[in-house]
N, CA and C atoms of all chains as a GROMACS GRO file, in nm:
protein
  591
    1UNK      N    1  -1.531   2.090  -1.302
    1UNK     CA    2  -1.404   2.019  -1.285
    1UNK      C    3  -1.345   2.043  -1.147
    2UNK      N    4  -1.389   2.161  -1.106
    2UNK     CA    5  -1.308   2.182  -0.947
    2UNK      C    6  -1.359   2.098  -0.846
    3UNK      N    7  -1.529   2.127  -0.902
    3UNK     CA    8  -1.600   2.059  -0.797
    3UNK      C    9  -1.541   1.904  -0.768
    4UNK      N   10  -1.473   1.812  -0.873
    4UNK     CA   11  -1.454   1.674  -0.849
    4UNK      C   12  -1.306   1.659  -0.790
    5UNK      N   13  -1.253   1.760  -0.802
    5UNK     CA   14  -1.125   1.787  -0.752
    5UNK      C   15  -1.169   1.811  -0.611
    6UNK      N   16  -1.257   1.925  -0.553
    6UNK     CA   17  -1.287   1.920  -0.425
    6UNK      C   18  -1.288   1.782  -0.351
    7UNK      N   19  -1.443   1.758  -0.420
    7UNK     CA   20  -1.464   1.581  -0.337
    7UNK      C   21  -1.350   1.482  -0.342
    8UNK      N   22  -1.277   1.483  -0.414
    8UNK     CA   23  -1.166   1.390  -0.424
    8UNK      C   24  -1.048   1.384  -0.266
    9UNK      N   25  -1.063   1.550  -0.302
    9UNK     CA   26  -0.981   1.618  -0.155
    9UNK      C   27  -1.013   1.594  -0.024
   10UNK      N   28  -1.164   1.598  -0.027
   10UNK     CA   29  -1.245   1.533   0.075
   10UNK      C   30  -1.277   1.376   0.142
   11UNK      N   31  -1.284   1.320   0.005
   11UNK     CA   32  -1.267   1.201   0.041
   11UNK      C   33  -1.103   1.119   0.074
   12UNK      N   34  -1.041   1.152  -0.009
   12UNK     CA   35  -0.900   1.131   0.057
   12UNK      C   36  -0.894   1.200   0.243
   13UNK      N   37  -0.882   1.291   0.278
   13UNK     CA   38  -0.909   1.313   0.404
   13UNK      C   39  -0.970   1.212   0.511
   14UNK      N   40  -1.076   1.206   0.423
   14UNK     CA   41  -1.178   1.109   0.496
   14UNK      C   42  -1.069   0.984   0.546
   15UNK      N   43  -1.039   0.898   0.428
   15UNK     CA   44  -0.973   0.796   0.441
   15UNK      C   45  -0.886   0.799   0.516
   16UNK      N   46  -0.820   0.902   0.506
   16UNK     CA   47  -0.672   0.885   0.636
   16UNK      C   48  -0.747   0.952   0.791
   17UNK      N   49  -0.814   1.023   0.741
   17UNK     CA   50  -0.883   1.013   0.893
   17UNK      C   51  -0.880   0.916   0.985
   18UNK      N   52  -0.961   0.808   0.886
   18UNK     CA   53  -1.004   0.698   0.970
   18UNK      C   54  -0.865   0.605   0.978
   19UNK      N   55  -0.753   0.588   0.885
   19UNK     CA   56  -0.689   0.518   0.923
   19UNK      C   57  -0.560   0.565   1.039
   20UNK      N   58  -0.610   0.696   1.072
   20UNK     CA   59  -0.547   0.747   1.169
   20UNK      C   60  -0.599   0.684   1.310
   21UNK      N   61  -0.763   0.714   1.283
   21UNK     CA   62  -0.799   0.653   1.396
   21UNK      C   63  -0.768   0.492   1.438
   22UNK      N   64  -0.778   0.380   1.305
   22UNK     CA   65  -0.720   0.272   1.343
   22UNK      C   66  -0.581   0.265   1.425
   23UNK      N   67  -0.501   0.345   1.353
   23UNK     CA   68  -0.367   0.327   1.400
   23UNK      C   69  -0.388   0.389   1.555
   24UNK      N   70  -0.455   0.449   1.578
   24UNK     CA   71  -0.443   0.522   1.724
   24UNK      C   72  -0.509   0.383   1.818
   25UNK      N   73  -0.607   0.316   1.745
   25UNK     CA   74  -0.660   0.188   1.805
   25UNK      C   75  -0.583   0.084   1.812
   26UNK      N   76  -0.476   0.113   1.746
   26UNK     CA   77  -0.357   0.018   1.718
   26UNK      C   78  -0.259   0.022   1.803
   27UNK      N   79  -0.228   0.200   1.818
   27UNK     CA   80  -0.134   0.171   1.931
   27UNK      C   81  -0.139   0.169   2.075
   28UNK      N   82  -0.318   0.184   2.087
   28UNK     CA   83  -0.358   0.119   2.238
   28UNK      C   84  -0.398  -0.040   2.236
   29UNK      N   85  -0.377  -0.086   2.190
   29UNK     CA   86  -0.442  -0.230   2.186
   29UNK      C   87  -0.354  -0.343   2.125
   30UNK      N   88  -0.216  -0.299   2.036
   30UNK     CA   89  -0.142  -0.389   1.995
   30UNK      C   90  -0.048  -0.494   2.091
   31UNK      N   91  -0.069  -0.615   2.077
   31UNK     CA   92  -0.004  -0.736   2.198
   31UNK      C   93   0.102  -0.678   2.224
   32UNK      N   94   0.232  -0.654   2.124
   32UNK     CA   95   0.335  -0.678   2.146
   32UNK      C   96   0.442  -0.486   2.136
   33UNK      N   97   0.522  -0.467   2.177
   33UNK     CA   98   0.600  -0.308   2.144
   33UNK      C   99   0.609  -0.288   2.023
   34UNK      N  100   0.638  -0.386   1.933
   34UNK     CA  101   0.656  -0.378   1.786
   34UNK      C  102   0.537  -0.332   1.718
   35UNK      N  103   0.413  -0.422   1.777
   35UNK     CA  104   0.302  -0.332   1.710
   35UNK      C  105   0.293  -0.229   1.718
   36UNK      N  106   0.352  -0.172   1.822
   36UNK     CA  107   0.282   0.026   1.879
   36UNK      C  108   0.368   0.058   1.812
   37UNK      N  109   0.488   0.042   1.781
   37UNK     CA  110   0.590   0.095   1.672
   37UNK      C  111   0.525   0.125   1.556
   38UNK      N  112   0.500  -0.012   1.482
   38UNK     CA  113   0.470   0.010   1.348
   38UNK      C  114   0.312   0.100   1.334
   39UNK      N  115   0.200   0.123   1.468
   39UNK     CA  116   0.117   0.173   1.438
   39UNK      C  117   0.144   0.328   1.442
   40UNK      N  118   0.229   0.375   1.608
   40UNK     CA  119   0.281   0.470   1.584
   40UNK      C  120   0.368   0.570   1.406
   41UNK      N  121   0.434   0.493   1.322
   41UNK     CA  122   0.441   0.496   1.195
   41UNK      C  123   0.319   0.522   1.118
   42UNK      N  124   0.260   0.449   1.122
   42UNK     CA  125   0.142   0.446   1.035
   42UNK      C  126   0.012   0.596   1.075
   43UNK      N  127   0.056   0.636   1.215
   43UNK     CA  128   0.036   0.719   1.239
   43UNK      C  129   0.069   0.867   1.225
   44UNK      N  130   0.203   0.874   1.213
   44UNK     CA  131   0.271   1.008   1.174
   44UNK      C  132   0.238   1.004   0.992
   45UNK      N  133   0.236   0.871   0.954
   45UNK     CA  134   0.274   0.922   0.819
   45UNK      C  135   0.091   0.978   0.759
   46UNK      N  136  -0.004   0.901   0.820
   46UNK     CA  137  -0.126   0.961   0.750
   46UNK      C  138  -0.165   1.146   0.842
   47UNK      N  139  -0.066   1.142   0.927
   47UNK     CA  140  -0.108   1.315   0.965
   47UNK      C  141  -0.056   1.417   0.928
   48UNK      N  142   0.017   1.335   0.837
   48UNK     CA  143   0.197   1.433   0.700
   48UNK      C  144   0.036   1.420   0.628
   49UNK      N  145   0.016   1.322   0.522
   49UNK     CA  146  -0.105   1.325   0.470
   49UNK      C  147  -0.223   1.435   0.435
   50UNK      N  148  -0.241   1.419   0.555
   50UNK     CA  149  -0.351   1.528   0.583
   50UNK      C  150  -0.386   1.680   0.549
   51UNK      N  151  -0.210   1.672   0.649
   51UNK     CA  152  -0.209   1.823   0.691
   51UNK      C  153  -0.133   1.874   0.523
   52UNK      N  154  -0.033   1.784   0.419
   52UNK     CA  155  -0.049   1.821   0.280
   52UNK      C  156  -0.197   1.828   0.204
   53UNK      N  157  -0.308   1.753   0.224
   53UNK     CA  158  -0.423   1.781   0.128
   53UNK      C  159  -0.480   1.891   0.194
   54UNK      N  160  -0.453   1.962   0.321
   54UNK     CA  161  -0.504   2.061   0.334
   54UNK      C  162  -0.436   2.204   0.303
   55UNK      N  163  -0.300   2.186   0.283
   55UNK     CA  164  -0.223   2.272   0.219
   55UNK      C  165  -0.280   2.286   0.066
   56UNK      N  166  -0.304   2.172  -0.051
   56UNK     CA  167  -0.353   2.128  -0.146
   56UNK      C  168  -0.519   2.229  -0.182
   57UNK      N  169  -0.568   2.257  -0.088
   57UNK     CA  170  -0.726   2.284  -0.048
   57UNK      C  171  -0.723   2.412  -0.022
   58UNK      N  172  -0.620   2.460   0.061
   58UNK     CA  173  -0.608   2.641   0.013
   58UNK      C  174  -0.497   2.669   0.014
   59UNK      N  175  -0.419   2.610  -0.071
   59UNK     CA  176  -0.301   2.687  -0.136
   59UNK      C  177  -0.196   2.736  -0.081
   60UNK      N  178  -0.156   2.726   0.000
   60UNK     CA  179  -0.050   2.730   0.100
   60UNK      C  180   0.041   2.667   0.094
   61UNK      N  181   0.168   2.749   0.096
   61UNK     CA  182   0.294   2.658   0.086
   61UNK      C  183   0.322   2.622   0.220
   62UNK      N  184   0.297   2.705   0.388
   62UNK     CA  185   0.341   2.658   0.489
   62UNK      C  186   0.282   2.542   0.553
   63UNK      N  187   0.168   2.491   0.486
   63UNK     CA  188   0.120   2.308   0.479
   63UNK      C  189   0.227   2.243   0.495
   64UNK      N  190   0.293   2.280   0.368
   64UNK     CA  191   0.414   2.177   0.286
   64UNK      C  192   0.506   2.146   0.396
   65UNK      N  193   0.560   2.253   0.448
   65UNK     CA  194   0.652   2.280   0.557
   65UNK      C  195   0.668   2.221   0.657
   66UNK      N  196   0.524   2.227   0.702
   66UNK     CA  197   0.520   2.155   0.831
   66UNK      C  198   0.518   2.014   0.792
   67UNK      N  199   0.459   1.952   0.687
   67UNK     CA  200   0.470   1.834   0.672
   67UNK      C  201   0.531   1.779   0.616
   68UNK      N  202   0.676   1.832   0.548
   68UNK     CA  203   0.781   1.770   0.551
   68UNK      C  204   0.890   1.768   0.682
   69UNK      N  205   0.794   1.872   0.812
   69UNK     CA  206   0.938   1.878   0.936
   69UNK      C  207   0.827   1.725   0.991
   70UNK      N  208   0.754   1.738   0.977
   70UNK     CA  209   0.649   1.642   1.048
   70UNK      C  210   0.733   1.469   0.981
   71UNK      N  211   0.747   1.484   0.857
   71UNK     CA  212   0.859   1.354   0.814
   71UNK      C  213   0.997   1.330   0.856
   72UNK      N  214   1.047   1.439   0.894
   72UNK     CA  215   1.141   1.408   0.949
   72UNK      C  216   1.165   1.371   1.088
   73UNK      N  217   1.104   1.390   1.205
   73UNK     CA  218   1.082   1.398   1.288
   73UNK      C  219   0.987   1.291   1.332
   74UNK      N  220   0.945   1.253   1.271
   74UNK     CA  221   0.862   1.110   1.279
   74UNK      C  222   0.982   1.009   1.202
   75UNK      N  223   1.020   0.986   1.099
   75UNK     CA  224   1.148   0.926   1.092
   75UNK      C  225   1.280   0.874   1.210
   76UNK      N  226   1.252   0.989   1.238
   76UNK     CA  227   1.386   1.003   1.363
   76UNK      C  228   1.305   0.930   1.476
   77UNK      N  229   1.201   0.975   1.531
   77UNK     CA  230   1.112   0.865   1.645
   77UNK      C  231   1.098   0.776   1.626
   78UNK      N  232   1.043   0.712   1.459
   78UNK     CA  233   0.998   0.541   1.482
   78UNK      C  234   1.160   0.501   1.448
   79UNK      N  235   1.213   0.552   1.371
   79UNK     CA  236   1.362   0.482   1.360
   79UNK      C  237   1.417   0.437   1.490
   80UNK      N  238   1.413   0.561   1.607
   80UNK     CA  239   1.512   0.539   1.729
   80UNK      C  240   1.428   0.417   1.806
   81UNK      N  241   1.305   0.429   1.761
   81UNK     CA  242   1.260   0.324   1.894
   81UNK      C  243   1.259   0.181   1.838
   82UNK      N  244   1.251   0.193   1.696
   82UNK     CA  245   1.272   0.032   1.631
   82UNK      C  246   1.420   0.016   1.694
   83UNK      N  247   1.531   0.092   1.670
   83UNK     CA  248   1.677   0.044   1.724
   83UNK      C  249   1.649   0.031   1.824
   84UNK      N  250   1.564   0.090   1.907
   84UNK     CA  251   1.589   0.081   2.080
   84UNK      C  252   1.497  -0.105   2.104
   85UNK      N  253   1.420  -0.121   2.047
   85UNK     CA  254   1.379  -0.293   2.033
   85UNK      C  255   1.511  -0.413   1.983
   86UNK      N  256   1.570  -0.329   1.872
   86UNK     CA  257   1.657  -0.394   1.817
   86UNK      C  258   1.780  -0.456   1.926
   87UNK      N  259   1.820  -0.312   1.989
   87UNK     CA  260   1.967  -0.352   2.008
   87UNK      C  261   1.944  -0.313   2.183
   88UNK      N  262   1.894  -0.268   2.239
   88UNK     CA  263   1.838  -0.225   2.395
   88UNK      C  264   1.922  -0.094   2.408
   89UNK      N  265   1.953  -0.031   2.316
   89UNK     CA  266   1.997   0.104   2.321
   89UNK      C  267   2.034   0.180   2.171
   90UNK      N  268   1.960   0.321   2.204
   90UNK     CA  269   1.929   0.422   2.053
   90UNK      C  270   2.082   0.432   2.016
   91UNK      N  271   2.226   0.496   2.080
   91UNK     CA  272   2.331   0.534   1.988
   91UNK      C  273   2.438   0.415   2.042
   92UNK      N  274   2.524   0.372   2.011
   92UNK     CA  275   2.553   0.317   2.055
   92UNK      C  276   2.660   0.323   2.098
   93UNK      N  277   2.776   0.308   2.190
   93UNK     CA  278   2.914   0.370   2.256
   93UNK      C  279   3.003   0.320   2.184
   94UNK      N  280  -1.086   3.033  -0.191
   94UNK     CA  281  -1.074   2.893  -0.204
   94UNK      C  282  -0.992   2.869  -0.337
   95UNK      N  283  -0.987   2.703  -0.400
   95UNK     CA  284  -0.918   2.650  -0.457
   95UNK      C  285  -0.926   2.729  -0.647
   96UNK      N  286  -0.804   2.779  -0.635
   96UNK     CA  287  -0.819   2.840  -0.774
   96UNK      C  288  -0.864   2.703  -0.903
   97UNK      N  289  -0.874   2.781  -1.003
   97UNK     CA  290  -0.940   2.710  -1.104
   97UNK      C  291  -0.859   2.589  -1.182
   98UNK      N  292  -0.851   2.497  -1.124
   98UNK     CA  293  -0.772   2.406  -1.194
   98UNK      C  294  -0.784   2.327  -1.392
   99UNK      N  295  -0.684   2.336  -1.451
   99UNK     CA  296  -0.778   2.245  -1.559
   99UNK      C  297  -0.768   2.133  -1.582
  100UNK      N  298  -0.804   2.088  -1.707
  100UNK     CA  299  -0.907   1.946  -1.689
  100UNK      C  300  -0.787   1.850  -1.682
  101UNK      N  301  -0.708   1.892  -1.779
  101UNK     CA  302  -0.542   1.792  -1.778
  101UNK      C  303  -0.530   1.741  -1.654
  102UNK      N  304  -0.516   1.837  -1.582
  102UNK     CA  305  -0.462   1.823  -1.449
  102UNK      C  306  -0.547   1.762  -1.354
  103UNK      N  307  -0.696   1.842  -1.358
  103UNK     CA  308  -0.761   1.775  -1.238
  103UNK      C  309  -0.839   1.656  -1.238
  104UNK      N  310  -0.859   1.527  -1.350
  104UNK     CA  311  -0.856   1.445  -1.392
  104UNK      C  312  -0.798   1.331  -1.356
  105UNK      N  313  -0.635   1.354  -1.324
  105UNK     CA  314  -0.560   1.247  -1.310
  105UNK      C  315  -0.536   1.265  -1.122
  106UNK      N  316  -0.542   1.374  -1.128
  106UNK     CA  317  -0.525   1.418  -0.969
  106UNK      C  318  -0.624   1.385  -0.872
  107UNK      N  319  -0.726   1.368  -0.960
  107UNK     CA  320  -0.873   1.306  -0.891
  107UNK      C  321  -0.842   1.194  -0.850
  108UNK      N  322  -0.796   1.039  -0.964
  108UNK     CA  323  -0.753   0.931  -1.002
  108UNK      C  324  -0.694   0.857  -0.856
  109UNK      N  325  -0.552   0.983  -0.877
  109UNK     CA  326  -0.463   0.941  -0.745
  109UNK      C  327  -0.463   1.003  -0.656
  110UNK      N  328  -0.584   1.071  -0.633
  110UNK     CA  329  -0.609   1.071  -0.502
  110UNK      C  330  -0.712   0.978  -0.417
  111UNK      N  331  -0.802   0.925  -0.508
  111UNK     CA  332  -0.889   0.831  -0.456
  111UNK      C  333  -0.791   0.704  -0.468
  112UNK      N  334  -0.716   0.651  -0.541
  112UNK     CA  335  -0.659   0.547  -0.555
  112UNK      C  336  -0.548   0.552  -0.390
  113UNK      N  337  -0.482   0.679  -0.341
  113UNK     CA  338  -0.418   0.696  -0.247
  113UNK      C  339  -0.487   0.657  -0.111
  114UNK      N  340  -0.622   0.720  -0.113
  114UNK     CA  341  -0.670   0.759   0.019
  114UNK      C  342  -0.736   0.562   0.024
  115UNK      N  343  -0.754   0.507  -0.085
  115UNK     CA  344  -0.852   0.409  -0.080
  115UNK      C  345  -0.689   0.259   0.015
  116UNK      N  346  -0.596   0.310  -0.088
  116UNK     CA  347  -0.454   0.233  -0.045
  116UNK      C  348  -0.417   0.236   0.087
  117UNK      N  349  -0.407   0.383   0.147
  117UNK     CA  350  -0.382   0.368   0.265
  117UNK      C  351  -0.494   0.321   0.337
  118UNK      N  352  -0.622   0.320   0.328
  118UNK     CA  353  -0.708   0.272   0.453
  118UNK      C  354  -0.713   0.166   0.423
  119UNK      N  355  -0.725   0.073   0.300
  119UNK     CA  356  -0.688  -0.063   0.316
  119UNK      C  357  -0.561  -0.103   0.381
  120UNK      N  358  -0.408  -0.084   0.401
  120UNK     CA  359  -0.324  -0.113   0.481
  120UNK      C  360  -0.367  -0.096   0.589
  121UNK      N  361  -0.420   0.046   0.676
  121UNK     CA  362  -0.425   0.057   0.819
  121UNK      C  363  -0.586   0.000   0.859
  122UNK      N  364  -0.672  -0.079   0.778
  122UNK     CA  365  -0.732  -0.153   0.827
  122UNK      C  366  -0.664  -0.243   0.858
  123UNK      N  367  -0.577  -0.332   0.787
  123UNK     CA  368  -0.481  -0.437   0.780
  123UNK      C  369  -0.431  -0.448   0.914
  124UNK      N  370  -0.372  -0.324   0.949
  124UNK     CA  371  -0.290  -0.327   1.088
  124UNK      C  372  -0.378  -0.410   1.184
  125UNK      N  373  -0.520  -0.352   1.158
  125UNK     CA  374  -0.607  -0.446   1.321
  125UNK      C  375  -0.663  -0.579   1.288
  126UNK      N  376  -0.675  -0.601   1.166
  126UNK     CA  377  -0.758  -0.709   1.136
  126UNK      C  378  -0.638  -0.843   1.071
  127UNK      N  379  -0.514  -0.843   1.066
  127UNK     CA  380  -0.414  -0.946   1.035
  127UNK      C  381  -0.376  -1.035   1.192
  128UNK      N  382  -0.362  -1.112   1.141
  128UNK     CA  383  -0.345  -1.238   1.302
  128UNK      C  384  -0.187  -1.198   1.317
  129UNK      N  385  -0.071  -1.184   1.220
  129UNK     CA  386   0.057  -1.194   1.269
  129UNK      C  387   0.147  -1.062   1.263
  130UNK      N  388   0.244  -1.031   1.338
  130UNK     CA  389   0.325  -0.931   1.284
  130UNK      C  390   0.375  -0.893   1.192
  131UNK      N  391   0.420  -0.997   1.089
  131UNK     CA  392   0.481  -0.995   0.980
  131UNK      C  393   0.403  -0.963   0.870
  132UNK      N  394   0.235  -1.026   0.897
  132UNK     CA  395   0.171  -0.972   0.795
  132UNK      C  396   0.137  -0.825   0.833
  133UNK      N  397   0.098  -0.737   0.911
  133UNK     CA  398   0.076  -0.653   0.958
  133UNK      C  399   0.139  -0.570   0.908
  134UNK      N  400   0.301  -0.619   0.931
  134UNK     CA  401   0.424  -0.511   0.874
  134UNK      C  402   0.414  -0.518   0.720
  135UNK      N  403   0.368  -0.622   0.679
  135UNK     CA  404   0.354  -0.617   0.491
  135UNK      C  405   0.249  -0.511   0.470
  136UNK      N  406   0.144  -0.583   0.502
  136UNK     CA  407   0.014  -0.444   0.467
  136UNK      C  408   0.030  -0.296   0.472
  137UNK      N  409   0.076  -0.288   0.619
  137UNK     CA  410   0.108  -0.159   0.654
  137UNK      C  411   0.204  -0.044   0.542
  138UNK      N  412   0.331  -0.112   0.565
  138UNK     CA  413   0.478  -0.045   0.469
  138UNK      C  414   0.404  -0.062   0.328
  139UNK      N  415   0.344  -0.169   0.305
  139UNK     CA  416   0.292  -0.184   0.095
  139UNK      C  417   0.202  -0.039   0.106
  140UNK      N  418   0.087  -0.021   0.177
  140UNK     CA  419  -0.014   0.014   0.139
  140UNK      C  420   0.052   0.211   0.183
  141UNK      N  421   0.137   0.218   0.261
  141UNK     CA  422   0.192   0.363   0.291
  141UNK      C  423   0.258   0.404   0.209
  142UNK      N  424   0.402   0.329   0.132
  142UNK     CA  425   0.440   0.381   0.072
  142UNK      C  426   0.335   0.424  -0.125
  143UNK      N  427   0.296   0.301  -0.116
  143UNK     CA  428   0.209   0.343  -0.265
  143UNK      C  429   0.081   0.460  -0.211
  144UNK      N  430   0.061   0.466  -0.098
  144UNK     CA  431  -0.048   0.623  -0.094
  144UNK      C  432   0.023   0.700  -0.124
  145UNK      N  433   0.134   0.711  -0.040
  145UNK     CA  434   0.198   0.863  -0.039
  145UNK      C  435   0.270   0.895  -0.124
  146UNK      N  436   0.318   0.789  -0.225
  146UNK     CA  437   0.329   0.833  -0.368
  146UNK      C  438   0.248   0.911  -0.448
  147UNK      N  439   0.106   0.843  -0.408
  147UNK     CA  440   0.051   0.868  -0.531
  147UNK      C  441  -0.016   1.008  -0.470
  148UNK      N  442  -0.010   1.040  -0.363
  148UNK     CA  443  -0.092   1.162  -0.298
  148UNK      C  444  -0.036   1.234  -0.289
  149UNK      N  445   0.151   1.249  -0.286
  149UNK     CA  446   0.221   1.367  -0.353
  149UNK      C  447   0.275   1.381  -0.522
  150UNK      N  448   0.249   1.307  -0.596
  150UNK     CA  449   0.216   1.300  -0.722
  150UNK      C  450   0.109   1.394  -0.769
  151UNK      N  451  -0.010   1.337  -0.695
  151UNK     CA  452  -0.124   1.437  -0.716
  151UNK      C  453  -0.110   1.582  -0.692
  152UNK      N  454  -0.047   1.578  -0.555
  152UNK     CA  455  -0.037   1.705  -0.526
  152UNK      C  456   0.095   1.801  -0.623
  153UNK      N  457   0.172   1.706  -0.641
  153UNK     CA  458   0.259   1.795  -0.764
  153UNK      C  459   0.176   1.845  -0.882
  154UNK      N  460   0.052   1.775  -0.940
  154UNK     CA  461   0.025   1.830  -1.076
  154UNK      C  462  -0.069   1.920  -1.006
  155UNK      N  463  -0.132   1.919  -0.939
  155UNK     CA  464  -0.200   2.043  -0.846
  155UNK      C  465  -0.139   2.187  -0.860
  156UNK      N  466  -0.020   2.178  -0.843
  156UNK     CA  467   0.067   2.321  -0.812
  156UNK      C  468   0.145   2.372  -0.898
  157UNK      N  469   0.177   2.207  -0.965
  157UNK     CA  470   0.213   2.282  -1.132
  157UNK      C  471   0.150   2.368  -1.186
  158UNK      N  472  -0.003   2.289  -1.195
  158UNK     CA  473  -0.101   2.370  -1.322
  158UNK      C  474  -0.146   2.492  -1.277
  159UNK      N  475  -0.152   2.522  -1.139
  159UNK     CA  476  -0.192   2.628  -1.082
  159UNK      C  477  -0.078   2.761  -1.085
  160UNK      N  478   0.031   2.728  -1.076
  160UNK     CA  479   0.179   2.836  -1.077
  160UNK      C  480   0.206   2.828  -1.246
  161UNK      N  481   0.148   2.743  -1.283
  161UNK     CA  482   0.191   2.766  -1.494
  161UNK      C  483   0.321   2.735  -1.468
  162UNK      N  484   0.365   2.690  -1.376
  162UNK     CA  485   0.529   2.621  -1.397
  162UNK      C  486   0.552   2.473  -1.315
  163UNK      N  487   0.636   2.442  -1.390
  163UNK     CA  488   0.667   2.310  -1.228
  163UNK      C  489   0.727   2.345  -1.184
  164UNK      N  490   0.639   2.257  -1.054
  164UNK     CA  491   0.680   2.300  -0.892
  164UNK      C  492   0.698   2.173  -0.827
  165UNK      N  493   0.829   2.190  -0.822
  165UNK     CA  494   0.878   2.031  -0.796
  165UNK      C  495   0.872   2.022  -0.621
  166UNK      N  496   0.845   2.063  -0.571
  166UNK     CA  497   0.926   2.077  -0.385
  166UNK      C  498   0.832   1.963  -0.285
  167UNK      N  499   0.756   1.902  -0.380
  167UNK     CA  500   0.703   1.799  -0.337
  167UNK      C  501   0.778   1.671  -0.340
  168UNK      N  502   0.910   1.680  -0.464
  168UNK     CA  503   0.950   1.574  -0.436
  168UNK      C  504   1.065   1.547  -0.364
  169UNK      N  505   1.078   1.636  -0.247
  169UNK     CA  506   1.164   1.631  -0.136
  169UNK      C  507   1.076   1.520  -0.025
  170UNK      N  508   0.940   1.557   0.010
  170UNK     CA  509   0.892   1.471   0.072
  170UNK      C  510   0.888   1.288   0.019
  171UNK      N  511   0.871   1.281  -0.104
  171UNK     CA  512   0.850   1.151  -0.180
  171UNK      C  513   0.971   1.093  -0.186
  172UNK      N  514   1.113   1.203  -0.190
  172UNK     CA  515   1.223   1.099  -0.168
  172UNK      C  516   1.276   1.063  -0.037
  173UNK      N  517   1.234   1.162   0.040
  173UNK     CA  518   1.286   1.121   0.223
  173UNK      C  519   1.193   1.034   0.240
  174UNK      N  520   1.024   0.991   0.211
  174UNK     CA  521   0.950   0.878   0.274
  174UNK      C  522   0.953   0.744   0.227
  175UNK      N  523   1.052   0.803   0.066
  175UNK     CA  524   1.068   0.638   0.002
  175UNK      C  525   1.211   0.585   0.053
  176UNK      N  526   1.293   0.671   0.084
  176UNK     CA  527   1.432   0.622   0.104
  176UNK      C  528   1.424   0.578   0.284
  177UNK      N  529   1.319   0.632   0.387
  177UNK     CA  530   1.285   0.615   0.480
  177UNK      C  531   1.203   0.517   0.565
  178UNK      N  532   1.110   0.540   0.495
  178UNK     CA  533   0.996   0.410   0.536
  178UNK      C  534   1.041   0.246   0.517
  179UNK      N  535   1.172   0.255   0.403
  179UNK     CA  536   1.187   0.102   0.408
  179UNK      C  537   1.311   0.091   0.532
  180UNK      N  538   1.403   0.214   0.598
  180UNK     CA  539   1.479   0.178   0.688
  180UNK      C  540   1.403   0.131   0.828
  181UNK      N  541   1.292   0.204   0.882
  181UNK     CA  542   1.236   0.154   0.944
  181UNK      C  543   1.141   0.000   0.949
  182UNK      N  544   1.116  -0.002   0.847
  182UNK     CA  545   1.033  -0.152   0.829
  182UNK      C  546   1.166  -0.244   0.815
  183UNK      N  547   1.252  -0.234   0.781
  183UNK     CA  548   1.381  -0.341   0.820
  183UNK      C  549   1.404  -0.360   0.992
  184UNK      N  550   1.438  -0.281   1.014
  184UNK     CA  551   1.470  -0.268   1.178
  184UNK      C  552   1.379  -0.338   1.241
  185UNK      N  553   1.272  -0.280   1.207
  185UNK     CA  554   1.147  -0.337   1.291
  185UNK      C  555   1.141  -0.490   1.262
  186UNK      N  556   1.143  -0.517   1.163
  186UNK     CA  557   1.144  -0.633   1.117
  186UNK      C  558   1.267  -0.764   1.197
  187UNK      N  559   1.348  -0.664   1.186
  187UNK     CA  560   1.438  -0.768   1.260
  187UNK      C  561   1.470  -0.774   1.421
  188UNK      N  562   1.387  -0.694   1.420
  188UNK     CA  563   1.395  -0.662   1.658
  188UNK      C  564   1.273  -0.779   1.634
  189UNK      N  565   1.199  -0.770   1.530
  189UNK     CA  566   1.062  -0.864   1.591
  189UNK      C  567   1.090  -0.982   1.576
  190UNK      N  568   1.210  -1.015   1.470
  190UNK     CA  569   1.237  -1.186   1.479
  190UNK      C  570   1.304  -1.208   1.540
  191UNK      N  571   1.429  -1.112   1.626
  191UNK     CA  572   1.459  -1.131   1.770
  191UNK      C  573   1.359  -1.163   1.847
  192UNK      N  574   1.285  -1.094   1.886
  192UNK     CA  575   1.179  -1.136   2.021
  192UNK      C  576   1.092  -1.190   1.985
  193UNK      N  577   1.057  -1.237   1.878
  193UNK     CA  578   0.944  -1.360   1.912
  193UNK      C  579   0.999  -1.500   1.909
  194UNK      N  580   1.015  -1.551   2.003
  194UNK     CA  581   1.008  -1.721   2.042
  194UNK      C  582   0.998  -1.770   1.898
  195UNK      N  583   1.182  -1.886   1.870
  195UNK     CA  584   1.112  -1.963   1.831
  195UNK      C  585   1.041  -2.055   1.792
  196UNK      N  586   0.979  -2.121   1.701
  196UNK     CA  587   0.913  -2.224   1.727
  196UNK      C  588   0.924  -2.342   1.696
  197UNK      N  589   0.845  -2.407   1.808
  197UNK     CA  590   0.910  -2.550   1.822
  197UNK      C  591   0.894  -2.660   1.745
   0.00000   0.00000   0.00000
């Protein structure tokens, strides 16, 4: 039973691996700023991902940690730069 | 390595984790292979938020069964990325129907 729990762990990895790498292909190659936005996103959130199934894999609570500061902090970046497309400035006077 | 999980648990945790990892790489294929922004932004936000549900779900019954108690502190992450991920896909959404031209 562990053993399918392992591979499961593994293969999930796998998957965001690669869609890390898309998104990294995404945010060199997307036409427009909005794309690098939304790939940038798509980027922080599969390396929260990760770095939890590897917390998951040996048991570690300081996984967790980092990848909930890793959500917040990626929140706060794609948020400010979608406003900064939105309105041509992050706070506003 | 990974203490001994049981079957209750590592069963369904298997489930959604392949169902997670399979969700998100179908969205962030999406990102390169969709012709428009809008679809891009659908694929993307659908296919992130249902992984990372289901991949801290998993990971909650993981740590339950392993501590013999629940261990909820996973769902601090699941409520900041669900209450989060849709503020950003709005924004974005609407700077992009600002700047794209429109049409004639």
């Amino acid at each position: 039973m562990n053993a399918l729990l392992e591979g499961s762990v593994w293969f999930a990895q796998l998957c965001f691996a690669v869609a890390m790498v898309n998104a990294a292909l995404g945010i060199m190659r997307g036409p427009t700023a909005q794309d690098r936005v939304l790939a940038f996103d798509t980027l922080y959130i599969n390396g929260m991902l990760t770095l939890l199934l590897f917390g998951v894999r040996w048991m570690s609570s300081v996984h967790f940690e980092v990848a909930m500061l890793i959500a917040l902090f990626g929140f706060v970046g794609s948020a400010s730069l979608a406003m900064f497309l939105y309105r041509g400035e992050v706070i506003e006077p | 390595m990974m203490p001994d999980v049981p079957a209750w648990a590592a069963v369904p945790a298997t489930i959604l984790l392949i169902v997670g990892g399979l969700l998100t790489l179908v969205g962030s294929i999406g990102l390169l292979r969709l012709p428009n922004f809008f679809m891009r932004i659908h694929s993307v936000s659908m296919g992130n938020t249902l992984g990372v549900g289901s991949v801290l779900i998993a990971s909650m019954l993981i740590a339950s069964s392993v501590a013999g108690r629940p261990v909820l502190h996973e769902l601090l992450i699941t409520l900041f990325i669900v209450f989060s991920a849709p503020i950003t896909a709005i924004v974005l959404m609407q700077a992009a129907i600002r700047r794209t031209k429109p049409r004639k």
